[in-house]
C-alpha positions as CSV (number, residue, x, y, z in Angstrom):
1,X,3.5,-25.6,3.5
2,X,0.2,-27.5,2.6
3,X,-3.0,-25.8,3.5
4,X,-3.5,-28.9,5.4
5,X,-1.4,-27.7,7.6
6,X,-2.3,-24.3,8.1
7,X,-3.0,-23.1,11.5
8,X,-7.0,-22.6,11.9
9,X,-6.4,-18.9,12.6
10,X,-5.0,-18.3,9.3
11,X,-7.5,-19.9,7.4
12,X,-10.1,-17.9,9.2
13,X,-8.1,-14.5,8.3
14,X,-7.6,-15.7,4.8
15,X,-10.9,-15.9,4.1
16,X,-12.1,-12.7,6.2
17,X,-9.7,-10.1,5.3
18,X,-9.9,-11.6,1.7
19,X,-13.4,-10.4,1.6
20,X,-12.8,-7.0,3.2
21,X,-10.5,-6.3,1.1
22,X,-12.2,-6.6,-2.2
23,X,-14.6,-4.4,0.0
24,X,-11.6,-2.2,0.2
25,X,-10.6,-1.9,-3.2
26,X,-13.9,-1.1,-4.3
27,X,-13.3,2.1,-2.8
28,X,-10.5,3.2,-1.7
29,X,-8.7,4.4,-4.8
30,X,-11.2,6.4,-6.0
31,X,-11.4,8.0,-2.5
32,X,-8.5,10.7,-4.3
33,X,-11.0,11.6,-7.1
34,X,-13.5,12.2,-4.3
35,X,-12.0,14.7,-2.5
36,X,-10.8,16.2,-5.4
37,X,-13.9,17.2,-6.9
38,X,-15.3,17.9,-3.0
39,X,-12.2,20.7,-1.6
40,X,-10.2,21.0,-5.0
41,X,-6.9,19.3,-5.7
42,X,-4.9,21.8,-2.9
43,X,-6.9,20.8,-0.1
44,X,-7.6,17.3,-0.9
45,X,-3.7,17.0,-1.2
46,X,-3.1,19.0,2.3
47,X,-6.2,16.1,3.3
48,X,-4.5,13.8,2.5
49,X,-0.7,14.3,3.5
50,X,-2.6,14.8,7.2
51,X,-4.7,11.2,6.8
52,X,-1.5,9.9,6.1
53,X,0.1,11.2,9.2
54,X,-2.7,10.1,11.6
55,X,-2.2,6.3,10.1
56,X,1.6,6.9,10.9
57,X,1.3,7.8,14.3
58,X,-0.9,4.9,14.9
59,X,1.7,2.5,12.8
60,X,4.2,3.7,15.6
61,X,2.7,2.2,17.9
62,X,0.5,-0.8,16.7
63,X,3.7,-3.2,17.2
64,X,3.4,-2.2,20.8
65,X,-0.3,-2.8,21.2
66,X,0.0,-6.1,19.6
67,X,2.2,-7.2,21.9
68,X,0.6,-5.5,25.1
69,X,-3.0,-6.2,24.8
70,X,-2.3,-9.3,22.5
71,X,-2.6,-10.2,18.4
72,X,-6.7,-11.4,18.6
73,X,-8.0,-8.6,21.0
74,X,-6.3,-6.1,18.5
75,X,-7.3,-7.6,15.9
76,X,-11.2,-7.6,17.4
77,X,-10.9,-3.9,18.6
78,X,-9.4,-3.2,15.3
79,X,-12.1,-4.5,13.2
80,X,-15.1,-3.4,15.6
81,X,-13.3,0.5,15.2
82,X,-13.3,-0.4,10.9
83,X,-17.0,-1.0,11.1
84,X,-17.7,2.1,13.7
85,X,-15.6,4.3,11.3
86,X,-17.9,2.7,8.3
87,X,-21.2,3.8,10.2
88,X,-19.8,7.4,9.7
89,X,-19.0,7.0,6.0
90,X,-21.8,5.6,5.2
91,X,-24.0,8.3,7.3
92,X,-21.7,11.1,5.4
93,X,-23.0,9.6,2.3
94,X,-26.6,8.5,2.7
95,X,-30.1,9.9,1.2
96,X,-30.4,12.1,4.5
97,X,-26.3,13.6,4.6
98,X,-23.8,14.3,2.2
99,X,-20.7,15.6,4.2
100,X,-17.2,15.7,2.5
101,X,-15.7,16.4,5.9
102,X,-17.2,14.2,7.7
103,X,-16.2,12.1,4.9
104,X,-12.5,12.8,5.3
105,X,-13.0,12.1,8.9
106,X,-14.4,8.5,8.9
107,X,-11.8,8.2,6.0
108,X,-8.5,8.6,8.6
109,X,-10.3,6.8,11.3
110,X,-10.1,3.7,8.8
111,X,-6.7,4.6,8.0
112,X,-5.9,4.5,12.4
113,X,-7.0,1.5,12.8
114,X,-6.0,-0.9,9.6
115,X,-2.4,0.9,11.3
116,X,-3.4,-0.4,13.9
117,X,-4.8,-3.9,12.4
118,X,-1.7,-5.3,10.5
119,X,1.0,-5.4,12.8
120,X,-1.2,-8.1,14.8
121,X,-1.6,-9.9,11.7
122,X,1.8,-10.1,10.6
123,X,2.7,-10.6,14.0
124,X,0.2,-14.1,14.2
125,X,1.8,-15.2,11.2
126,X,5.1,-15.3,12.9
127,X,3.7,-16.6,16.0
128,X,1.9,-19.8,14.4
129,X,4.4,-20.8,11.0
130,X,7.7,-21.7,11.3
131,X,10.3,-19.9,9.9
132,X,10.9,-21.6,6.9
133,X,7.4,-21.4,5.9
134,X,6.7,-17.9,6.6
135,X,7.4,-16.5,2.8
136,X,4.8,-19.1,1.8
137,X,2.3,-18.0,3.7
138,X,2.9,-14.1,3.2
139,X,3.2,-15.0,-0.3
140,X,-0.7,-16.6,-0.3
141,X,-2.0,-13.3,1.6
142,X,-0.1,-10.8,-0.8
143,X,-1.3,-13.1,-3.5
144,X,-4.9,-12.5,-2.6
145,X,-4.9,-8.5,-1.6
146,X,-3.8,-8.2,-5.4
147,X,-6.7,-10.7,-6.6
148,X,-8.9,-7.9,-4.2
149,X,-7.0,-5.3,-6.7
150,X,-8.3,-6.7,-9.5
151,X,-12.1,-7.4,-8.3
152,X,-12.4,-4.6,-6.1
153,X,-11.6,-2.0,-8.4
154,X,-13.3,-3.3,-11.3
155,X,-16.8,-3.0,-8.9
156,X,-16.0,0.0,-7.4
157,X,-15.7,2.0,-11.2
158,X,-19.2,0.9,-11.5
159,X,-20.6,0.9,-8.1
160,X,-19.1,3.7,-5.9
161,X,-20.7,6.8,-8.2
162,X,-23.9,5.1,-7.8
163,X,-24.1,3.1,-5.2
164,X,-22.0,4.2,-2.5
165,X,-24.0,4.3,0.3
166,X,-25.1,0.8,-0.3
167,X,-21.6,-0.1,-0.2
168,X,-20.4,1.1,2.7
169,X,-23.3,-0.4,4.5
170,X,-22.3,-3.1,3.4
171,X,-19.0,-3.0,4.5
172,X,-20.4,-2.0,7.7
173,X,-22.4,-5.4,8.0
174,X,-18.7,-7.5,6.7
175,X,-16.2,-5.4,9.0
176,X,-18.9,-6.1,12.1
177,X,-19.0,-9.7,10.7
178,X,-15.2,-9.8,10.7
179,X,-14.9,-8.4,14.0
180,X,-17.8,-11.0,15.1
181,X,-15.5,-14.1,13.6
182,X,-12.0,-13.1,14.9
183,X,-13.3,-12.5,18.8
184,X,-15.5,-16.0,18.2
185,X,-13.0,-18.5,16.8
186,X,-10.0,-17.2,16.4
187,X,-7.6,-18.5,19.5
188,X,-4.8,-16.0,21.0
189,X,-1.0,-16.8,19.8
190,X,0.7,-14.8,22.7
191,X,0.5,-15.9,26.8
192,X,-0.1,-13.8,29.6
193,X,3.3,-14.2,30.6
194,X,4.9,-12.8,27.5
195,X,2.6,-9.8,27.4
196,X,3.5,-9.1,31.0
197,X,6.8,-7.7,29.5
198,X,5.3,-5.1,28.0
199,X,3.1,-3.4,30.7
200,X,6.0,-1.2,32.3
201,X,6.5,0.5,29.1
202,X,3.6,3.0,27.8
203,X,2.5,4.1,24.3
204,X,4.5,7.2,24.0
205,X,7.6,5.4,25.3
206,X,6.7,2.8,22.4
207,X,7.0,5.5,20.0
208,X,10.1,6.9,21.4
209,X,11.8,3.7,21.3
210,X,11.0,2.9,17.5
211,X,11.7,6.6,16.7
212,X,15.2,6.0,18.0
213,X,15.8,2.5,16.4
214,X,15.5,4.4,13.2
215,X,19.1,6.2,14.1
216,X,20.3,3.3,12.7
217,X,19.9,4.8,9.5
218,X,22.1,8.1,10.4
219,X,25.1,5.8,11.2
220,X,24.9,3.1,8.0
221,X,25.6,5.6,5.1
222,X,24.9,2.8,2.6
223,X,21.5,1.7,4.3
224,X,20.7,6.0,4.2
225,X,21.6,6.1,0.1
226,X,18.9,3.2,0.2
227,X,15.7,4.8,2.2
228,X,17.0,8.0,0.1
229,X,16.2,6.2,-3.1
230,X,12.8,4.1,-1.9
231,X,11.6,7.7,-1.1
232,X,12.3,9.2,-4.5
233,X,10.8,6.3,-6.7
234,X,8.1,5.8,-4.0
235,X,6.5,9.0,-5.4
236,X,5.6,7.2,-9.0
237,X,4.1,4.1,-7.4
238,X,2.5,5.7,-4.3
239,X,0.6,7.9,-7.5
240,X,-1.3,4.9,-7.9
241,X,-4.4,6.0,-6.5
242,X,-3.8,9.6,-6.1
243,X,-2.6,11.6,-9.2
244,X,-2.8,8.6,-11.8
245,X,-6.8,8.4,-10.1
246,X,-7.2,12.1,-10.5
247,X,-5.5,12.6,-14.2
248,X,-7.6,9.6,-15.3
249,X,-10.7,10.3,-14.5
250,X,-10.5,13.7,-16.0
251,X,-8.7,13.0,-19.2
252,X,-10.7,10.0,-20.4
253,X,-14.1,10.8,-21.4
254,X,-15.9,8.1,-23.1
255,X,-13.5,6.5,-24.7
256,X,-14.1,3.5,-26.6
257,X,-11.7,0.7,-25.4
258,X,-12.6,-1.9,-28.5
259,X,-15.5,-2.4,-31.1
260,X,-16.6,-5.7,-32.0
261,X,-19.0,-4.6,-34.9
262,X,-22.1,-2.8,-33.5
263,X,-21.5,-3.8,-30.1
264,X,-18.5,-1.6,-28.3
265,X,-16.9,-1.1,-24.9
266,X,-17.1,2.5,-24.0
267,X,-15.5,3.8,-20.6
268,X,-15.8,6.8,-18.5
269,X,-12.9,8.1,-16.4
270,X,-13.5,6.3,-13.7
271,X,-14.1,2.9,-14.9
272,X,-10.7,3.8,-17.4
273,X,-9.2,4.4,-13.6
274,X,-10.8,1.0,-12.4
275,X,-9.2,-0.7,-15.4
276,X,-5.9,0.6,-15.3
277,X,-5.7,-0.7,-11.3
278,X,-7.1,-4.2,-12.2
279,X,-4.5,-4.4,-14.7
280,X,-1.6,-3.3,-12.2
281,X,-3.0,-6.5,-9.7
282,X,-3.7,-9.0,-12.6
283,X,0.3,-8.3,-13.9
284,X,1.3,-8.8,-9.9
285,X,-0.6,-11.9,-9.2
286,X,0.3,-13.4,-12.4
287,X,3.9,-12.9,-12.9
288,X,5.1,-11.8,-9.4
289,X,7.3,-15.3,-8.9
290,X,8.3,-15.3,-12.2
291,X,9.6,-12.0,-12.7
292,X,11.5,-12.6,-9.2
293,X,13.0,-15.5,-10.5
294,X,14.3,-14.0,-13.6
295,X,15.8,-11.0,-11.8
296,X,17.8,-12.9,-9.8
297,X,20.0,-14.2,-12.5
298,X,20.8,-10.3,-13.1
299,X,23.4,-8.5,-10.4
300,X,21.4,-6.3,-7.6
301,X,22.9,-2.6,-8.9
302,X,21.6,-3.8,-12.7
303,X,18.2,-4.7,-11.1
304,X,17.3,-1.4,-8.8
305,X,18.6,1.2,-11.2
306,X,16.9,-0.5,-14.3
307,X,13.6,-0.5,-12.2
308,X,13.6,3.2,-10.9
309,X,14.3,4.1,-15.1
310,X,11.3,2.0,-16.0
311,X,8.9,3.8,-13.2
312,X,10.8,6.9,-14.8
313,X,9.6,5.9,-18.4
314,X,6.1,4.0,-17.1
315,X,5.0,7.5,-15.1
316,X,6.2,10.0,-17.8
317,X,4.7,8.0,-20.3
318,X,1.8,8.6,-18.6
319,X,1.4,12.1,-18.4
320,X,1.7,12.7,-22.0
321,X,-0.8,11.2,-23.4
322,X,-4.9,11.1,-23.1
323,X,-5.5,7.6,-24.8
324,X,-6.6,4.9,-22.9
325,X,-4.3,2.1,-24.8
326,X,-1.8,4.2,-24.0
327,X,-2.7,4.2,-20.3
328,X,-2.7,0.8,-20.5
329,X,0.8,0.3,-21.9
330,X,2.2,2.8,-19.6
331,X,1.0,0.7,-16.2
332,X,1.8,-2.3,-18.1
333,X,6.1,-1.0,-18.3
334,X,5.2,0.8,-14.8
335,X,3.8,-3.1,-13.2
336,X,7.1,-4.1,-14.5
337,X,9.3,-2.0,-13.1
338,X,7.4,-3.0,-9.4
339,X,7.4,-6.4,-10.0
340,X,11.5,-6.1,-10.9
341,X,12.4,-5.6,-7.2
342,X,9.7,-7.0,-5.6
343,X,11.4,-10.2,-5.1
344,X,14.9,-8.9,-4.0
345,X,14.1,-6.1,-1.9
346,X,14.1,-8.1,1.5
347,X,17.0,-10.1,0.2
348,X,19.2,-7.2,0.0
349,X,18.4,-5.6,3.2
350,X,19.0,-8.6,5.0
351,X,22.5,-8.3,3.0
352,X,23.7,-5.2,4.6
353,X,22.1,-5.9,8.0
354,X,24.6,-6.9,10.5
355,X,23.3,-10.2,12.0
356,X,22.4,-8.6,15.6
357,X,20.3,-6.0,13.9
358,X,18.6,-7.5,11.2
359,X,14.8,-6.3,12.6
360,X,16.0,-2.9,13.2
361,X,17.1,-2.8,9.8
362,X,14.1,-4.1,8.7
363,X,12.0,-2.1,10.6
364,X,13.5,1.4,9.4
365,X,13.6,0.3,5.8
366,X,9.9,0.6,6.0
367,X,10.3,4.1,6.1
368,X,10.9,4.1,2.4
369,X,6.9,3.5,2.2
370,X,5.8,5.5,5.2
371,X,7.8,8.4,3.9
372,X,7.3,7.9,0.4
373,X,2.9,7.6,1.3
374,X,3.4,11.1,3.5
375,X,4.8,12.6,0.8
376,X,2.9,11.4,-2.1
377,X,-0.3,13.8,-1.7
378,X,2.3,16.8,-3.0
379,X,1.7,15.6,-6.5
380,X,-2.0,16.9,-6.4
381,X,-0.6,20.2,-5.1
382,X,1.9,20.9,-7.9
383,X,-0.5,19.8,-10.2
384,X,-2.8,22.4,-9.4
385,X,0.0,25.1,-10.4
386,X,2.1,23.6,-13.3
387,X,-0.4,21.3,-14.9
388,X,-0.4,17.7,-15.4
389,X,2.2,17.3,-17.9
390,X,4.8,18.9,-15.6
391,X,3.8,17.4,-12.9
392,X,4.7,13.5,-14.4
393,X,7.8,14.9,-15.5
394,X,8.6,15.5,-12.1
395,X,7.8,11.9,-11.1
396,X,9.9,11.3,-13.8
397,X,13.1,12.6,-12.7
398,X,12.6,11.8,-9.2
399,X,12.8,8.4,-10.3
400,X,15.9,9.2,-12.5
401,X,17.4,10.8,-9.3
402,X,16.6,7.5,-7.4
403,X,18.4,5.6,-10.1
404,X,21.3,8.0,-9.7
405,X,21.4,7.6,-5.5
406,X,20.9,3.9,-5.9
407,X,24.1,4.1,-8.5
408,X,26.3,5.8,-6.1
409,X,25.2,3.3,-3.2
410,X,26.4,0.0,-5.1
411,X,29.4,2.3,-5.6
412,X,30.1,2.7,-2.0
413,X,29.1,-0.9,-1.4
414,X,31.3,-2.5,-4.1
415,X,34.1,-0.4,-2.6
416,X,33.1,-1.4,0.9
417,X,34.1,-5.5,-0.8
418,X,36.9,-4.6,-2.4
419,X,38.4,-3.5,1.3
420,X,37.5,-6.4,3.1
């Protein structure tokens, strides 16, 4: 699809949420580090887990909203709640308050809402592009949220110590912009009519009814062996920005990256940490499609379980060493073992889906992610008790463990073929 011929909404949203979220990025990974050093690594992971729940609740229920109230006035309301929830943050940092809590607070409002934000957006993007076009299109927004994880990180290492406050007013002014652009020239892609269907049913019904989609799961022991193993590996990828943030910025301590004679590049911990992500978006947006197309030459069961070993290697790796090239090496085999699946994930699901189910299917398989992200936050827990080293080993044979589940499911699908 030609971006000719893309529907004026989406070039609007390109353009907007492609500025928010280098905004974003700039941020929101080192928001770990923050609480860290504010409440200490066991209540920063209890924080966390809970932050993380809020945005769950909220998740449950943003399909529903978009649908009831409509994909623009969400989207609005969405954006208008962002920037109210970035006056807060940027209060709870600012020459006249510095408030952790308050911190945390505006923190999980942000999370609410951007829950509460995407399921519109995707849900436009369905509306307005036809079917056969829609991986394109997803394909162009994914591509530029990981050109945000190269940027936004990149500033943020440098910025965010120093010049926080200036940032989140900043994103204050962009979000309120944002908000300002959607309500003013964006055009509604649902009709009264269709939205009518939704009024009899309220929120809490909306979460009861995706609550009990998800017993799909319970009765498809194959599709069960699959969440099983997206939660187990989910906890080396979903340490992106928690534990990997944390270990970083401790262990690297102006280290010199290179030395080109007199003149050398010398990082703290945070900027290694704002490296390292850059690096992890660069490898995505460069050789996303052409990883994806290589791995398809390879059988599914060769694909997963080689992946869940590499994040195995990648996140071990990791944990056992303090040198910054070493860092770099580690993301570099852990960006590979991400970028191995990427492609075939959806493919696969769709697979054991029976035709009549296919979005339930889809839909519960997400619980890999939501799961996995609830979850994650532990790792700063154990940490605090057994030490880094122990704690990436963990990661380490969780991912092992999901290699081992994901084993036994081709098992019990190739067996499943052989009878029919």
């Amino acid at each position: 699809m030609k971006w000719r011929d893309w529907d004026r909404n989406l070039k609007i949203r390109l353009f907007g949420e492609g500025t928010m979220n280098i905004l974003f990025w700039s941020f929101f990974p080192f928001m770990t580090i923050f609480f860290e050093r504010s409440f200490g690594k066991d209540s920063a992971g209890f924080l966390l887990v809970l932050s993380q729940l809020f945005s769950v609740i909220a998740s449950l229920i943003g399909g529903y909203c978009a649908d009831r109230f409509g994909r623009k006035k969400m989207m609005v309301y969405a954006a208008l709640g962002e920037s109210g929830s970035f006056v807060l943050f940027a209060l709870a940092n600012s020459p006249w308050l510095d408030s952790p809590i308050l911190t945390f607070i505006a923190f999980s409002l942000l999370g609410v809402f951007g829950a509460l934000y995407w399921p519109a957006s995707h849900a436009m993007v369905a509306d307005v592009v036809p079917e056969k076009h829609r991986a394109d299109v997803f394909a162009v927004f994914y591509t530029s949220i990981n050109i945000a994880v190269v940027i936004g990180p990149i500033i943020g290492s440098v910025v965010f110590y120093s010049y926080r406050f200036q940032v989140l007013t900043a994103a204050v002014i962009a979000t309120a912009l944002l908000a300002g652009v959607l309500h003013y020239f964006l055009e509604e892609t649902t009709t009264v009519k269709e939205r009518v269907k939704e009024k009899d049913q309220g929120a809490l019904e909306a979460i009861w009814s995706e609550l009990r989609g998800y017993r799909v799961i319970a009765k498809d022991k194959t599709f069960l062996l699959f969440i099983i193993a997206g939660v187990l590996v989910a906890q080396t990828f979903m340490q992106l920005d928690l534990l990997i943030a944390v270990y970083t910025s401790e262990t690297v301590q102006n280290q010199t990256l290179f030395s080109l004679g007199d003149w050398s590049l010398t990082l703290t911990g945070e900027q290694a940490f704002g490296l390292i992500l850059a690096e992890n978006g660069l490898l995505v947006a460069l050789f996303t499609v052409a990883v994806t197309k290589w791995m398809n030459r390879f059988k599914e069961k060769r694909v997963f379980i080689t992946s869940s070993i590499l994040y195995a290697i990648g996140i071990t790796v990791y944990g056992l060493t303090g040198e910054l090239w070493l860092f770099i090496l580690a993301m570099a085999i852990f960006t590979f073992a991400e970028l191995m699946v990427v492609g075939i994930q959806e493919s696969f699901i769709s697979k054991i889906a029976p035709d009549n189910m296919r979005g339930q299917y889809f839909s519960a398989a997400s619980l890999r992610f939501t799961f996995g992200r609830l979850l994650a936050p532990v790792s700063l827990i154990i940490s605090n008790y057994t030490g880094y080293g122990y704690t990436f080993a963990i990661l380490g044979v969780l991912a092992v463990a999901s290699a081992i589940v994901y084993a036994i499911m081709f098992k019990r699908v190739e067996r499943m073929e052989a009878l029919s």
